[in-house]
C-alpha positions as a printed Julia matrix, in Angstrom:
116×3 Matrix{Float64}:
 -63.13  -26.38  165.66
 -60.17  -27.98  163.64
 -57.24  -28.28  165.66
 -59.36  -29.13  169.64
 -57.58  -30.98  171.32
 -59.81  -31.69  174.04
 -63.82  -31.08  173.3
 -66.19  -30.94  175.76
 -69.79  -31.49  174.7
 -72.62  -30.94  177.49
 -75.4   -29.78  175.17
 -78.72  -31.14  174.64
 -82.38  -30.44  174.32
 -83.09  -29.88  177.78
 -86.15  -31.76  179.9
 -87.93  -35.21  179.11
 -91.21  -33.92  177.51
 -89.51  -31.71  175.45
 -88.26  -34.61  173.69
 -90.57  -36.57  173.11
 -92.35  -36.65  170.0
 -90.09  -34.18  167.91
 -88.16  -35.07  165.21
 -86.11  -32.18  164.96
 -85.21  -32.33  168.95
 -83.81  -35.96  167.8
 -81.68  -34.06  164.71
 -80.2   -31.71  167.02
 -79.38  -34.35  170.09
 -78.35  -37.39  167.97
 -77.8   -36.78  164.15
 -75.55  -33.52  164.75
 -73.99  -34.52  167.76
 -72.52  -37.68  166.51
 -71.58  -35.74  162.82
 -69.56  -33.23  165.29
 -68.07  -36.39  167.25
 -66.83  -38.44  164.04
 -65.28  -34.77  162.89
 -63.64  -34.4   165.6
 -61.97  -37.63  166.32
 -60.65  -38.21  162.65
 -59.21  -34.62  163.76
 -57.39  -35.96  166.61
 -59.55  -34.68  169.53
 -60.32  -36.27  172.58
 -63.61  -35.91  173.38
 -65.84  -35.49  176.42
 -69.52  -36.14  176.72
 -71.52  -35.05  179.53
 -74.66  -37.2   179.31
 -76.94  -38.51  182.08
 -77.54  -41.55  184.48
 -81.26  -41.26  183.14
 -79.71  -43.25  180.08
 -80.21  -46.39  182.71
 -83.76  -45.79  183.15
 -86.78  -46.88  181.46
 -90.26  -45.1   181.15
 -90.89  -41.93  181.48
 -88.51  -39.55  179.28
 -87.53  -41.97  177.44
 -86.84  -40.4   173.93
 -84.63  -37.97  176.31
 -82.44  -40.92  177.55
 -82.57  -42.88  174.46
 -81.45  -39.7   172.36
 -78.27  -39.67  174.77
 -78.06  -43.12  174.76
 -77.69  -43.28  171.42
 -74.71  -40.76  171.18
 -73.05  -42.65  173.94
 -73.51  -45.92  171.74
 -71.37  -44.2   168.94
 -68.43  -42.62  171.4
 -68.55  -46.16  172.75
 -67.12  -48.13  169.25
 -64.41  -45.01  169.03
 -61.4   -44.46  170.65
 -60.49  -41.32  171.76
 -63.75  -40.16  173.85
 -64.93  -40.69  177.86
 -68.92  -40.6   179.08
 -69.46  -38.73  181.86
 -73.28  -39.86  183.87
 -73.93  -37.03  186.29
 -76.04  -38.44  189.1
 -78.33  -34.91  188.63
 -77.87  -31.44  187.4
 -78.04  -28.48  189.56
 -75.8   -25.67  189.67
 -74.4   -26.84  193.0
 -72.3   -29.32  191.12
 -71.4   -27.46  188.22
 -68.11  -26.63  189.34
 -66.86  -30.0   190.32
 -68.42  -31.91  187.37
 -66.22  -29.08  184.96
 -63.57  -30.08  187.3
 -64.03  -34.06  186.35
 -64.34  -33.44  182.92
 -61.02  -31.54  182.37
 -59.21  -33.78  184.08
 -60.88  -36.74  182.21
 -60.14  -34.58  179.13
 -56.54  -33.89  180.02
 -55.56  -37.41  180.84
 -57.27  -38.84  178.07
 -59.37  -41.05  180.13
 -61.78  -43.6   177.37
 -64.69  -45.01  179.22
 -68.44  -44.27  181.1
 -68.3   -42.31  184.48
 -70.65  -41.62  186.9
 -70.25  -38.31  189.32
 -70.46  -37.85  191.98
């Protein structure tokens, strides 16, 4: 990946049981997603991160927000990197949310946003 300019990460253990309780589902979401952030930063990339509003929410899932929170906590002392919070995930809205993140990505927009 040396040389991105733009990176867009959406990936992610998928589902709020499916997190909780597993050690290596916490490796994979946090550990190696923030390793892959800091390398591609000091690289010069701008980098996208398609998260999730559940991040706000307390209870149930919560090793599934928290994980995400977590990476968002890191992009958020960079600079170089914007947070995108979709409202939900469905394939209805797959197309415009690709749509918000390249343009985030091109104009090198830094901060959280929420879509719709």
């Amino acid at each position: 990946y040396r040389g991105v300019k733009i990176a867009y990460l959406a990936g992610g253990t998928k589902g709020f049981h499916e997190c909780e309780g597993d050690e290596g589902v916490f490796r994979r979401d946090v550990d190696s997603n923030i390793l892959l952030i800091k390398d591609l930063l000091q690289d010069g990339a701008f980098v996208v991160f398609v998260s999730t509003e559940a991040v706000a929410k307390v209870g149930h899932g919560a090793a599934y927000s928290r994980n995400r929170l977590l990476v968002e906590q890191f992009i958020w002392t960079q600079k170089g990197g914007a947070i995108v919070r979709p409202r939900r995930f469905d394939a209805s809205i797959a197309a415009g949310l690709a749509m918000f993140c390249k343009e985030l990505g091109e104009g090198q927009q830094e901060g959280i946003f929420y879509w719709p």
